[in-house]
N, C-alpha and C positions, 0 to 999 in steps of 0.2 A: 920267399927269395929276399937277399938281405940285397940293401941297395949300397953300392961301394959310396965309400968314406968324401970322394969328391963328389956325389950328387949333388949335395947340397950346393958347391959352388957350381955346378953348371946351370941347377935351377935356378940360384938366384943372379944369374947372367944372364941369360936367356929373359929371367921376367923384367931385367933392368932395362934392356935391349929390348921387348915388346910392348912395354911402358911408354919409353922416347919413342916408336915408333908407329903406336896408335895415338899418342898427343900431338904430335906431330900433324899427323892424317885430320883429328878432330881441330886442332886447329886451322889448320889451313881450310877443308871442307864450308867449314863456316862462313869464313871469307868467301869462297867462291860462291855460296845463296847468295853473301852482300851483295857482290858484281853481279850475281840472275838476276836478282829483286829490283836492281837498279837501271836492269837493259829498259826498264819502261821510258826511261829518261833519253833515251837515246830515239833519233828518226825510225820512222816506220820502216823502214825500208832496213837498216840496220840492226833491228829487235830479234828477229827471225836467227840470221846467223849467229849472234851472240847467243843467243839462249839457246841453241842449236848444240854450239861449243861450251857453252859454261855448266848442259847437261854433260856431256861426254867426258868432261873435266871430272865434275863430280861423281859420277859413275867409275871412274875408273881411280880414282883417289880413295874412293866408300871401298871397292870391291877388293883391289889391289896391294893397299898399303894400310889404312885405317884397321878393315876388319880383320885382317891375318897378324897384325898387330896387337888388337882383343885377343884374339884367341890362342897368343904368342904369351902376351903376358898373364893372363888368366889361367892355362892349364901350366904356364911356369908357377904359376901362387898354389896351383893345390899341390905340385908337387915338394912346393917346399911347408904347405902345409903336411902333405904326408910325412916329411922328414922330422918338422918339428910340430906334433901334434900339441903339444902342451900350448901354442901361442893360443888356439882357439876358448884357452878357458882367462885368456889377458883380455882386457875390458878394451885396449887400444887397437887390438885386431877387432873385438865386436866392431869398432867406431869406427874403422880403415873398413872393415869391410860394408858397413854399412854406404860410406860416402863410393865404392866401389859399385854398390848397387845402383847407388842415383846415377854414376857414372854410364853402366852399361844404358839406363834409361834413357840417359841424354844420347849415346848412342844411337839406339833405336829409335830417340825423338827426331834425330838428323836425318832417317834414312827416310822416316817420314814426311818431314821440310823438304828432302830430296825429291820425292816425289809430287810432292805438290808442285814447284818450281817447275819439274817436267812437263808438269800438267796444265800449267797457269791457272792453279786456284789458289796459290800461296796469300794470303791475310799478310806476311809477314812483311814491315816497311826497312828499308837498310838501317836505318836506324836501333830498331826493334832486336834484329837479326848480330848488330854491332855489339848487342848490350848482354845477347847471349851469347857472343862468342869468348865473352870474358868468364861465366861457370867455367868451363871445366879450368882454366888456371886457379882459382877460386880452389876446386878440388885437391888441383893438386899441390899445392902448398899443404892442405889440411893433409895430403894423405903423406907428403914426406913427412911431416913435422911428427903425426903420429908416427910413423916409420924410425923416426932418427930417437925421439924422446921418450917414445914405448908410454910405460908408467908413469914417467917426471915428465907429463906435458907440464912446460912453462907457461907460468899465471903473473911472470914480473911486469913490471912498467916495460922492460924491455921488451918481453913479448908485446903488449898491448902498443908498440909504439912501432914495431916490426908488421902487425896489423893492419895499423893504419896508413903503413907508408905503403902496402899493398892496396890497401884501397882508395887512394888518393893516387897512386899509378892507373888503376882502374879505370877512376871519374878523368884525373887527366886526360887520359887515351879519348873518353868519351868526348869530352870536351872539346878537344882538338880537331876532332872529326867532327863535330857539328860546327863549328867554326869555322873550319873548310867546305864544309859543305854550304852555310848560307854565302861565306865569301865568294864562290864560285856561283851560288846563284846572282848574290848581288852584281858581280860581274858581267854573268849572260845578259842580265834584263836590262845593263848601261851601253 
């Protein structure tokens, strides 16, 4: 069965739309462990309810929005791998797909963190948890750039400056939040 001439644009809609809307999910998700990891910080009496809600958050953002979002943009990618088979023998789909795989793992690493949180056995400190919420932007920079520039990924000063301005937003964001974070203790303890 031959598949009509606009599959291909509904495939590559639908995976654009399930993309934004499992980053989206894997974004925010992450954030809300930061706010579980940190109800420690809060009185006894207040921990209970927060972490109460900040499962139910997560559970319904992992189950709701994130995962049907994977599974949105992910069976939209094979179909337009079925359309356009020839990408799988281009070296920048190995490498898109390859940062796809780390992707789905960071996924499944999350739902993991999810459950620890539930459970109060999380290791992970807000800090810790901050610093992984920054991977998958990380990804997805690498996977449009591969997306937009196929074969000609850019190796200019431009590129390598475009880089670094990503990873200096990065350490910024980190920075800012530990900075807020001791100002706020320095505060408590005056």
């Amino acid at each position: 069965m031959a598949l009509p001439p606009e599959a291909y644009l509904w495939f590559k809609t639908l995976h654009i739309v399930g993309v934004v809307v499992w980053f989206a999910g894997l974004f925010y998700l992450v954030r809300l462990f930061i706010y579980h990891a940190e109800t420690e910080q809060l009185s006894a009496e207040l921990q209970g309810p927060f972490r109460d809600q900040y499962s139910l958050m997560e559970r319904r953002l992992a189950n709701i929005i994130t995962t049907p979002g994977m599974v949105v943009a992910v069976s939209m990618a094979i179909g337009l791998l079925v359309v356009q088979p020839s990408w799988l023998q281009q070296g920048w789909m190995h490498a898109k797909l390859g940062f796809v795989a780390a992707l789905l793992a960071y996924h499944a690493f999350c739902y993991r963190l999810m459950g620890q949180l539930q459970n109060g056995v999380c290791q992970w400190s807000g800090q810790q948890l901050r610093a992984l919420n920054e991977l998958p932007t990380l990804f997805l920079v690498i996977v449009v750039m591969l997306v937009v520039f196929k074969s000609q990924f850019p190796t200019s000063a431009a590129t390598w400056f475009i880089v670094a301005l990503v990873v200096f937003m990065a350490a910024s964001i980190q920075f800012y939040a530990r900075w807020r974070r001791l100002r706020n203790e320095a505060a408590a303890q005056s």
